[in-house]
N, CA, C and O atoms as CSV, one atom per row, in Angstrom:
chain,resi,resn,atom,element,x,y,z
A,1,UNK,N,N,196.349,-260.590,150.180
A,1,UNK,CA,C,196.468,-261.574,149.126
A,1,UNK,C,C,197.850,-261.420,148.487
A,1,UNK,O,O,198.293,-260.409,147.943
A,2,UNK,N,N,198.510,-262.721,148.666
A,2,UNK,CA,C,199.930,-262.627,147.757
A,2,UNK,C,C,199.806,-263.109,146.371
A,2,UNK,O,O,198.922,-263.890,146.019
A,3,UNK,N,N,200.746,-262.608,145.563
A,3,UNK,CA,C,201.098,-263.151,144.186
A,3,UNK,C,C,202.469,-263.597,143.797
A,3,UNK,O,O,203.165,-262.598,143.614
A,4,UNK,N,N,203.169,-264.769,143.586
A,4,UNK,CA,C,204.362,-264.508,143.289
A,4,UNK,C,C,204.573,-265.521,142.001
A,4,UNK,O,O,204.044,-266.503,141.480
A,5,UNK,N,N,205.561,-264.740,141.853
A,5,UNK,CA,C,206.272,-265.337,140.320
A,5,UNK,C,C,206.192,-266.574,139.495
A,5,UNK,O,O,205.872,-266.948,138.367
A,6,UNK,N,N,206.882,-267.250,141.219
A,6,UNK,CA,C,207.018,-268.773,141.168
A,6,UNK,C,C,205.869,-269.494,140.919
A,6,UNK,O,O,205.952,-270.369,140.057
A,7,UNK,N,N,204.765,-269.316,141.506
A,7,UNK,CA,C,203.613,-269.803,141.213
A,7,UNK,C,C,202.772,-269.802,139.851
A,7,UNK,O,O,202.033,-270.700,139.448
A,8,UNK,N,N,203.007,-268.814,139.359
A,8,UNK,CA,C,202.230,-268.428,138.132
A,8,UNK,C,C,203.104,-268.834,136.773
A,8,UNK,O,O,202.740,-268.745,135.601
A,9,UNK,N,N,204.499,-269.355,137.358
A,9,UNK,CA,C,205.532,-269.747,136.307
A,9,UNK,C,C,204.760,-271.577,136.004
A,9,UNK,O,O,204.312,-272.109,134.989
A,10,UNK,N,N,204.912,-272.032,137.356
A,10,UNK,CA,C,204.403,-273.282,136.852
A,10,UNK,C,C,203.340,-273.599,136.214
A,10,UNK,O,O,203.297,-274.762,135.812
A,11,UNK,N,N,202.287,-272.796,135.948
A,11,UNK,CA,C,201.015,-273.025,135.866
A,11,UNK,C,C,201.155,-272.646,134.233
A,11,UNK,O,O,200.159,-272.727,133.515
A,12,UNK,N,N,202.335,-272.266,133.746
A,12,UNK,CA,C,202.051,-271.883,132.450
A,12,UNK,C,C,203.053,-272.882,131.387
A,12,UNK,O,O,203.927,-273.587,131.892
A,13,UNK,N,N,202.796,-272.858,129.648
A,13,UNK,CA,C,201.975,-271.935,129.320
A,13,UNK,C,C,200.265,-272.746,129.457
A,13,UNK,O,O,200.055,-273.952,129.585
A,14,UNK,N,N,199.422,-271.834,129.392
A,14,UNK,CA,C,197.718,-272.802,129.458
A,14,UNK,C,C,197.997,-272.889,127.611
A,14,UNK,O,O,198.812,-272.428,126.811
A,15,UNK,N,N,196.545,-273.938,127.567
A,15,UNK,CA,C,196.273,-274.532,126.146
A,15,UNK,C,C,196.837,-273.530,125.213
A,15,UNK,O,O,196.641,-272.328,125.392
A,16,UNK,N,N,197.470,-273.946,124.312
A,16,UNK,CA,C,197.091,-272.922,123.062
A,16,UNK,C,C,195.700,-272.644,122.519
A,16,UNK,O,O,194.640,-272.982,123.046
A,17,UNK,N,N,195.884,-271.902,121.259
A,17,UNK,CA,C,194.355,-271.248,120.830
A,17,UNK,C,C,194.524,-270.382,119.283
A,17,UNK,O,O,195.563,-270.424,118.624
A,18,UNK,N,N,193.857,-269.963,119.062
A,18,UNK,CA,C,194.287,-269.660,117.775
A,18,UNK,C,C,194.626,-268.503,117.847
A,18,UNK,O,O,195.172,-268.345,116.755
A,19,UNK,N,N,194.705,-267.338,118.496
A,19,UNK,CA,C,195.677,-266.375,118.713
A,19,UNK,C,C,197.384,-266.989,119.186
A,19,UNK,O,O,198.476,-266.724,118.684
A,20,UNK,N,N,197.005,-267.909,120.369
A,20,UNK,CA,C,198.195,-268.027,121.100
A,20,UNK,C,C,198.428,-269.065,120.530
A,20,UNK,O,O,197.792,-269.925,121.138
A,21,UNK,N,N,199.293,-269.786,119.217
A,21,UNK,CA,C,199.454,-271.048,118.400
A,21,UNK,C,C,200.385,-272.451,119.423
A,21,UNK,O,O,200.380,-273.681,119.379
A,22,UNK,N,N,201.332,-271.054,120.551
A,22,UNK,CA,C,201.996,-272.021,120.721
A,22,UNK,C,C,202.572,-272.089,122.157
A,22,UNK,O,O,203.722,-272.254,122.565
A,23,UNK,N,N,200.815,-271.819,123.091
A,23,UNK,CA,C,200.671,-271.378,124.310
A,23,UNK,C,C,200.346,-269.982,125.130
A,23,UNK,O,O,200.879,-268.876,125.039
A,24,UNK,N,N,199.405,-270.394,125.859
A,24,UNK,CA,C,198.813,-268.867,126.117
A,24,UNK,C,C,199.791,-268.651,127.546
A,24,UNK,O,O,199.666,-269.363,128.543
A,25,UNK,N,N,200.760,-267.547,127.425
A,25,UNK,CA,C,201.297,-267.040,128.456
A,25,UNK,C,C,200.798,-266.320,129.873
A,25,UNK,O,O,201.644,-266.379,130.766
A,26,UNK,N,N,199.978,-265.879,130.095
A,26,UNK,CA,C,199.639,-264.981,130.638
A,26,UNK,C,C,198.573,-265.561,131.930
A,26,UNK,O,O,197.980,-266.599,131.636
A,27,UNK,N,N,198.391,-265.204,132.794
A,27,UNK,CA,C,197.354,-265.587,133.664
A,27,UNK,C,C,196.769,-264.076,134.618
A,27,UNK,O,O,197.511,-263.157,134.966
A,28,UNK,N,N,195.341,-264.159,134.874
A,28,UNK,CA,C,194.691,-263.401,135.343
A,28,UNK,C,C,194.445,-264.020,136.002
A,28,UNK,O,O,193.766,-265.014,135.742
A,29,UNK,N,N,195.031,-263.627,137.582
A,29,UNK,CA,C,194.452,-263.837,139.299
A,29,UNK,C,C,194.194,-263.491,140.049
A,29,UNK,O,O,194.144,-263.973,141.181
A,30,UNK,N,N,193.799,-261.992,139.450
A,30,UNK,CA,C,192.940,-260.912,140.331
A,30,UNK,C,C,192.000,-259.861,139.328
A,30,UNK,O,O,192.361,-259.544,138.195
A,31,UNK,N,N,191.110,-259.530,139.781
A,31,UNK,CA,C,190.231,-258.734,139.265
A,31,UNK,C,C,188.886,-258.101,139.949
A,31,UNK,O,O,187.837,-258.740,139.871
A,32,UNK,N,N,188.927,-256.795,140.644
A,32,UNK,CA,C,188.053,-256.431,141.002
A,32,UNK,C,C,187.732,-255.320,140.629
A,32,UNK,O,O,188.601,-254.582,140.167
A,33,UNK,N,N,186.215,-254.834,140.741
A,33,UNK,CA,C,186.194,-253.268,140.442
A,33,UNK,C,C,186.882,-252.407,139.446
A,33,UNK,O,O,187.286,-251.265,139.661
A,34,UNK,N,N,187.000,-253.254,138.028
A,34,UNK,CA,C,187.484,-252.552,136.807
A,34,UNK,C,C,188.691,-253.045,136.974
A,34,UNK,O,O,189.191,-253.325,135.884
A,35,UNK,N,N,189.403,-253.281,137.908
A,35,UNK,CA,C,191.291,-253.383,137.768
A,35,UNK,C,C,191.086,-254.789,137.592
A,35,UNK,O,O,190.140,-255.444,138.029
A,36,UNK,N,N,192.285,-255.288,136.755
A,36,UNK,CA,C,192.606,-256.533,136.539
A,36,UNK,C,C,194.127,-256.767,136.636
A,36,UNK,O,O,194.800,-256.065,135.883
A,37,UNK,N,N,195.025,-257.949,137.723
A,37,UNK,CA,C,196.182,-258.020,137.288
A,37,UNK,C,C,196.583,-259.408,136.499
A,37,UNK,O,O,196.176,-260.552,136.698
A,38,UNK,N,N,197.302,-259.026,135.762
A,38,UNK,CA,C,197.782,-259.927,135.117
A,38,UNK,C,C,199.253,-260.384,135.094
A,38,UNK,O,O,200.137,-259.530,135.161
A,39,UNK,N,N,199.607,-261.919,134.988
A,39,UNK,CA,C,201.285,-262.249,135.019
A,39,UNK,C,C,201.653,-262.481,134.122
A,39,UNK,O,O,201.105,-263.523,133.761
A,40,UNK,N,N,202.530,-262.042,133.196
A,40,UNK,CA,C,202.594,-262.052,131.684
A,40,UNK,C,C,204.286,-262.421,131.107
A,40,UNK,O,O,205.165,-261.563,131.029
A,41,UNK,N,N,204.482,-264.033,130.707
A,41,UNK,CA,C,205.726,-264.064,130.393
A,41,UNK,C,C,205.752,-264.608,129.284
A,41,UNK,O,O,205.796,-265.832,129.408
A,42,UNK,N,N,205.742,-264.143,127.863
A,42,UNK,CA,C,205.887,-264.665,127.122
A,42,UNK,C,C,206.855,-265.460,126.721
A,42,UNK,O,O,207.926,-265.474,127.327
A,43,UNK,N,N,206.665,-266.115,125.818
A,43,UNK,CA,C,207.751,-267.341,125.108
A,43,UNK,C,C,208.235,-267.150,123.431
A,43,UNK,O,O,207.315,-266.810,122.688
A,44,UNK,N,N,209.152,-267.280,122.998
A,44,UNK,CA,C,208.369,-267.231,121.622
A,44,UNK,C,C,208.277,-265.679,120.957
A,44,UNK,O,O,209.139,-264.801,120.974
A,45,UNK,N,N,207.309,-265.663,120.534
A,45,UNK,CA,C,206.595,-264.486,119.895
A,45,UNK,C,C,205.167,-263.559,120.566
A,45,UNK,O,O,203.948,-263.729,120.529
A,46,UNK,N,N,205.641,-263.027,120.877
A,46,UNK,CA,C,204.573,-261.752,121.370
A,46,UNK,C,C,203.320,-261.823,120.799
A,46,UNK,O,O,203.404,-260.737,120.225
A,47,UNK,N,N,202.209,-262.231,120.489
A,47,UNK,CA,C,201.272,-262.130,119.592
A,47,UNK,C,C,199.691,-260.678,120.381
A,47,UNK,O,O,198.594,-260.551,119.835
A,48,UNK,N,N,199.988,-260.149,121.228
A,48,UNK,CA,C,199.176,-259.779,121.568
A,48,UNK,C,C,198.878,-258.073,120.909
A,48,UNK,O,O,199.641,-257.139,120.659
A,49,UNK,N,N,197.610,-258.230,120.814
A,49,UNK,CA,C,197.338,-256.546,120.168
A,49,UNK,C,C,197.032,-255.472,120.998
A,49,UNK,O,O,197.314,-255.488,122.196
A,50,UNK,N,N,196.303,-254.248,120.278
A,50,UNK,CA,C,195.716,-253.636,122.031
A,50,UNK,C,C,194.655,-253.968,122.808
A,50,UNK,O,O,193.902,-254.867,122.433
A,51,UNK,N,N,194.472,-253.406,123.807
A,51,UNK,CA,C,193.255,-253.712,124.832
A,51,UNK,C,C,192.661,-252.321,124.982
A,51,UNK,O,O,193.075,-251.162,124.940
A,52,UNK,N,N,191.480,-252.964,125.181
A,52,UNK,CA,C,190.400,-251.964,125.469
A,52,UNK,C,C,190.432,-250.691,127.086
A,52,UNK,O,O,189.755,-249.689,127.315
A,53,UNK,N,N,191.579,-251.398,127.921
A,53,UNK,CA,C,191.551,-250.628,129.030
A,53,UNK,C,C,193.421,-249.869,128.948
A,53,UNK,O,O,194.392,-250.230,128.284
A,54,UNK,N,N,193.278,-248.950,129.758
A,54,UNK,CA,C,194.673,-248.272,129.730
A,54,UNK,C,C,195.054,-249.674,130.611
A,54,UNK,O,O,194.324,-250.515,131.136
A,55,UNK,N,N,196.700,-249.524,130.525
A,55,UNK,CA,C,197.460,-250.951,131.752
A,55,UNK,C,C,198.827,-250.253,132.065
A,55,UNK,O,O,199.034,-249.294,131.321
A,56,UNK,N,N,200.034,-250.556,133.194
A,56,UNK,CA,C,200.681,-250.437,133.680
A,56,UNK,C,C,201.535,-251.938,133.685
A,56,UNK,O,O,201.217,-252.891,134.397
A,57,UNK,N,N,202.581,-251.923,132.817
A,57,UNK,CA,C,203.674,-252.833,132.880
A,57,UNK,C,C,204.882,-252.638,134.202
A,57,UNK,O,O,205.438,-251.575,134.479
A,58,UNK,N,N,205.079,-253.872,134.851
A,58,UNK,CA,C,205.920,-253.749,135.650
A,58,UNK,C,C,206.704,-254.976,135.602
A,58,UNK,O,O,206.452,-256.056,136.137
A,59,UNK,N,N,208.034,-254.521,134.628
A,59,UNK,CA,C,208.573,-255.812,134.318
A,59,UNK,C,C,209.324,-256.324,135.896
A,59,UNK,O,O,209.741,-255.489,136.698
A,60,UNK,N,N,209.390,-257.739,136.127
A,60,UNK,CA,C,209.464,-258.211,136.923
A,60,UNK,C,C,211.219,-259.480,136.962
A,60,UNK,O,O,211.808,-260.022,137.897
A,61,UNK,N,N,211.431,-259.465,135.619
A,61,UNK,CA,C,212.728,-260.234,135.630
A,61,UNK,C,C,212.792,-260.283,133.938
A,61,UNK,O,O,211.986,-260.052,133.037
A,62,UNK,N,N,214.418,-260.779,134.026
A,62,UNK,CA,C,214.703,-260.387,132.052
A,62,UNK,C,C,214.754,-258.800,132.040
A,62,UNK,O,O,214.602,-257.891,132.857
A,63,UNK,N,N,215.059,-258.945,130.624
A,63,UNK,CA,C,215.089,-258.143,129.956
A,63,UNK,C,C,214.119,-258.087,128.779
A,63,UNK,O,O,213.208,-258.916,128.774
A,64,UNK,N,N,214.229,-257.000,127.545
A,64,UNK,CA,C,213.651,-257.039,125.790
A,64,UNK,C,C,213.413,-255.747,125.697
A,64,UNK,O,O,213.944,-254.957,126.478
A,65,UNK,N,N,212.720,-255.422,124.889
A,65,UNK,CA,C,211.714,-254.012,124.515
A,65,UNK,C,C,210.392,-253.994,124.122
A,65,UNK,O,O,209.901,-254.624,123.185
A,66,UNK,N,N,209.942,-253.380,124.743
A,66,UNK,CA,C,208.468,-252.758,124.467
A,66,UNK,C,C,208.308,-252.024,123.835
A,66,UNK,O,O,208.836,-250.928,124.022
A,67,UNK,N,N,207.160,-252.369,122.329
A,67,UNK,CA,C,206.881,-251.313,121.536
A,67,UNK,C,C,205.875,-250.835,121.844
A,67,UNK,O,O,205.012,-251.668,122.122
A,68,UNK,N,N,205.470,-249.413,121.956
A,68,UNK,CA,C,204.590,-248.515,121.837
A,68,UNK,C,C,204.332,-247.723,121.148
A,68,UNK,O,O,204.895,-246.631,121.229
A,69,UNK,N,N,203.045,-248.074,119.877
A,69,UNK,CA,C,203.019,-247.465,118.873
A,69,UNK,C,C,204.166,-246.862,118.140
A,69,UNK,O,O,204.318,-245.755,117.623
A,70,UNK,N,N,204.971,-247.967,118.252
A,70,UNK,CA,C,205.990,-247.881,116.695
A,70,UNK,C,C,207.558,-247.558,117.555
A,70,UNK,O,O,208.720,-247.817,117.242
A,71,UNK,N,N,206.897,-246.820,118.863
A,71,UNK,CA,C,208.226,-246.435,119.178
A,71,UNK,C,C,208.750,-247.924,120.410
A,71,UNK,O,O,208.141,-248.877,120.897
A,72,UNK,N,N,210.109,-247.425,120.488
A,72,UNK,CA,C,210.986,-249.245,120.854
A,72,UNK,C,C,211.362,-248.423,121.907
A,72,UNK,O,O,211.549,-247.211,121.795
A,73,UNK,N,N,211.496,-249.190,123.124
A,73,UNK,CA,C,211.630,-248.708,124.519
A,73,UNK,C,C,212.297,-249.595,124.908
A,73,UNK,O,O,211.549,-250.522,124.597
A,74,UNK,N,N,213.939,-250.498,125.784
A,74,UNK,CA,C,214.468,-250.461,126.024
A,74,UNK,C,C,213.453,-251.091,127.964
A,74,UNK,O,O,212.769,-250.302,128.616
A,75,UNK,N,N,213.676,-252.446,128.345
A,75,UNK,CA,C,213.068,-252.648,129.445
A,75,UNK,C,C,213.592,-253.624,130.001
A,75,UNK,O,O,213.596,-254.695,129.393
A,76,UNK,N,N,214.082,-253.547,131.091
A,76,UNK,CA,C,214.607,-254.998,132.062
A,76,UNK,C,C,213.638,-254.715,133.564
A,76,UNK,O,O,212.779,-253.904,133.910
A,77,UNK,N,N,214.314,-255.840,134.152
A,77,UNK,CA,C,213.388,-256.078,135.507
A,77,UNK,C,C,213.902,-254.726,136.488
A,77,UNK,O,O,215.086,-254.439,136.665
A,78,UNK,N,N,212.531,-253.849,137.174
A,78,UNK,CA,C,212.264,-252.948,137.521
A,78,UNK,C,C,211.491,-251.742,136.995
A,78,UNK,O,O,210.712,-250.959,137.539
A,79,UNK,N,N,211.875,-251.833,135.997
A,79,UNK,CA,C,210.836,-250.578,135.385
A,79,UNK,C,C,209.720,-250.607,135.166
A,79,UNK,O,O,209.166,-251.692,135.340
A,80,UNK,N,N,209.180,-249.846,134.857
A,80,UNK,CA,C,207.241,-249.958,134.551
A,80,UNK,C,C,207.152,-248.887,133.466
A,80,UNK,O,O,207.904,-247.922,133.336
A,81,UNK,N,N,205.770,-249.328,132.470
A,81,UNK,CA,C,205.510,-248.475,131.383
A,81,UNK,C,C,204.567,-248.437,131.523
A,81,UNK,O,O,204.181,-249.334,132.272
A,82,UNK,N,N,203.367,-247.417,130.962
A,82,UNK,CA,C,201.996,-247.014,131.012
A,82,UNK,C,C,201.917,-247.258,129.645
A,82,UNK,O,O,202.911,-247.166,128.925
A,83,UNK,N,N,200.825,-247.559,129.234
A,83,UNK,CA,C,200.513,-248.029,127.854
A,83,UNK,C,C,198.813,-247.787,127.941
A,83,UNK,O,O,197.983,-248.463,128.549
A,84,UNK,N,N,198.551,-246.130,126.799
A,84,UNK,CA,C,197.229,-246.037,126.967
A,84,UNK,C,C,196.311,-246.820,126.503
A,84,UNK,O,O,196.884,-247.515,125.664
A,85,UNK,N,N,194.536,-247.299,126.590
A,85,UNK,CA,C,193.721,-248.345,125.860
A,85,UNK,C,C,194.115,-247.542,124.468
A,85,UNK,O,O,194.536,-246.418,124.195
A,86,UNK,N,N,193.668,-248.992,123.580
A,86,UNK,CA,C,193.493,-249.479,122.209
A,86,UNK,C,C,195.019,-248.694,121.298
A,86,UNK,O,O,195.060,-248.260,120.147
A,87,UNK,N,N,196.053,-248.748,122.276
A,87,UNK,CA,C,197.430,-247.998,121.783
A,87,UNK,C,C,198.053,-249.481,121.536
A,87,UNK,O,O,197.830,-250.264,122.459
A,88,UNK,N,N,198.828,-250.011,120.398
A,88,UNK,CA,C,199.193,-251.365,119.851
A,88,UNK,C,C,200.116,-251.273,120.361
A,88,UNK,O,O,200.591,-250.152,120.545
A,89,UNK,N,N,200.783,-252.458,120.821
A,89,UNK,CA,C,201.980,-252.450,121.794
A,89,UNK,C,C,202.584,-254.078,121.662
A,89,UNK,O,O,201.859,-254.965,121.210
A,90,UNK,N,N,203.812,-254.312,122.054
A,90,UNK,CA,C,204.350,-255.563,122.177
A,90,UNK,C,C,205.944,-255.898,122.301
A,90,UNK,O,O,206.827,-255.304,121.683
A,91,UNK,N,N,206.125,-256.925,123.186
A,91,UNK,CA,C,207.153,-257.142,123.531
A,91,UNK,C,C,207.949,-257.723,122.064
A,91,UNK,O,O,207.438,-258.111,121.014
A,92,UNK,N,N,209.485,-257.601,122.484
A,92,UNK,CA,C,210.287,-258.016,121.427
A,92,UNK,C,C,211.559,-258.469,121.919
A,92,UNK,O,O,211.686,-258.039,123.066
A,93,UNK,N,N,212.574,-259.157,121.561
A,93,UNK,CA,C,213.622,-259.854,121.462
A,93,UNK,C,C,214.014,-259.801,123.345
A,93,UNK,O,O,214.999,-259.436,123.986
A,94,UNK,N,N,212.668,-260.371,123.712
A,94,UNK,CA,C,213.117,-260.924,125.515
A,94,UNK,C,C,213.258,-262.078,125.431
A,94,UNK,O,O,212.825,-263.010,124.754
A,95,UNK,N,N,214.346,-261.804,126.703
A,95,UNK,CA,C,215.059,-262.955,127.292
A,95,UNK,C,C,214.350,-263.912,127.844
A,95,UNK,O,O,213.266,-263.502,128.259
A,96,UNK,N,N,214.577,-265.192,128.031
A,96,UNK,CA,C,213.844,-266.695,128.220
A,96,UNK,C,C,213.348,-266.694,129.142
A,96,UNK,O,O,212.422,-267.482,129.335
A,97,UNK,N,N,213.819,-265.667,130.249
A,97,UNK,CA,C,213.365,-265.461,131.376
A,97,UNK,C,C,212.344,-264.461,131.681
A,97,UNK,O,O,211.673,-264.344,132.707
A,98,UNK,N,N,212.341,-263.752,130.603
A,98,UNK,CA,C,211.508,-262.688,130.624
A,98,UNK,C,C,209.715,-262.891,131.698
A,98,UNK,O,O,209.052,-263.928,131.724
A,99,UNK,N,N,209.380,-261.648,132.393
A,99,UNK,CA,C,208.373,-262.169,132.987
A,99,UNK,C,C,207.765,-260.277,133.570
A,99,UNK,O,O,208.457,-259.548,134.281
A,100,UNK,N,N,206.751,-260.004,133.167
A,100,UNK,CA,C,206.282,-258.917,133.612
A,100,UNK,C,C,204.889,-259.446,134.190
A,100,UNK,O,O,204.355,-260.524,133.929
A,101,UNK,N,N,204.355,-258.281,135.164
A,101,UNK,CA,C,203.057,-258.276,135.182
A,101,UNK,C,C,202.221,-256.724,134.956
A,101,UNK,O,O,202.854,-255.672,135.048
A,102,UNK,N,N,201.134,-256.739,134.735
A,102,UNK,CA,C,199.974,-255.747,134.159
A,102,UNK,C,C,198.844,-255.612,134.795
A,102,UNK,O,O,198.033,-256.518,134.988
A,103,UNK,N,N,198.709,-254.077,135.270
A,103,UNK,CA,C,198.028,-254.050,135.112
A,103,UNK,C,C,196.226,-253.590,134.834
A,103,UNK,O,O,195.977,-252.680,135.625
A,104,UNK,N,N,195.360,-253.829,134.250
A,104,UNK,CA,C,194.877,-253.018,133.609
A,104,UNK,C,C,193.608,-252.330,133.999
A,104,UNK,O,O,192.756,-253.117,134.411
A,105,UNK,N,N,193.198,-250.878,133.978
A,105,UNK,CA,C,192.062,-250.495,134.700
A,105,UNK,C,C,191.594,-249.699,133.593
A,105,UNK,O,O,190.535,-249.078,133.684
């Protein structure tokens, strides 16, 4: 099963909602057996809090920083961060292009 970028770019952002005011970024297109991946490019403002499962960021293009619990981490396309469950976390001052995926077990 493939996943790529391009595909999951067009399809976004889905409806807004009252978390996501001004489009929900993100799409889930796999999920089995506890793991879930997710394609995650925000726009805008980061609005997301923590999650209930540990996850694995693997930014994928762009640049910004990732906060993890308070601390600011420094992230462009290639790197990956571990981010344990219910630890508050969120992207900040990424680029337009920005585009990671996650993901979470």
């Amino acid at each position: 099963m493939k996943f790529t970028i391009e595909e999951f770019l067009g399809r976004l952002p889905l409806p807004a909602n009252e978390k996501w005011p001004d489009g929900v970024w993100d799409i889930e297109p796999f999920e089995k057996d506890g793991v879930k991946l997710v394609f995650f490019a925000p726009r805008g403002t980061d609005h997301q809090t923590s999650h209930d499962e540990d996850e694995f960021y693997f930014i994928a293009r762009g640049s910004g920083e990732l906060i993890i619990a308070g601390e600011r981490h420094s992230c462009s396309a290639g790197d990956a961060f571990f981010v344990p469950a219910e630890v508050v976390h969120r992207f900040e001052n990424f680029t337009d292009d920005f585009a990671t995926w996650a993901i979470f077990f």
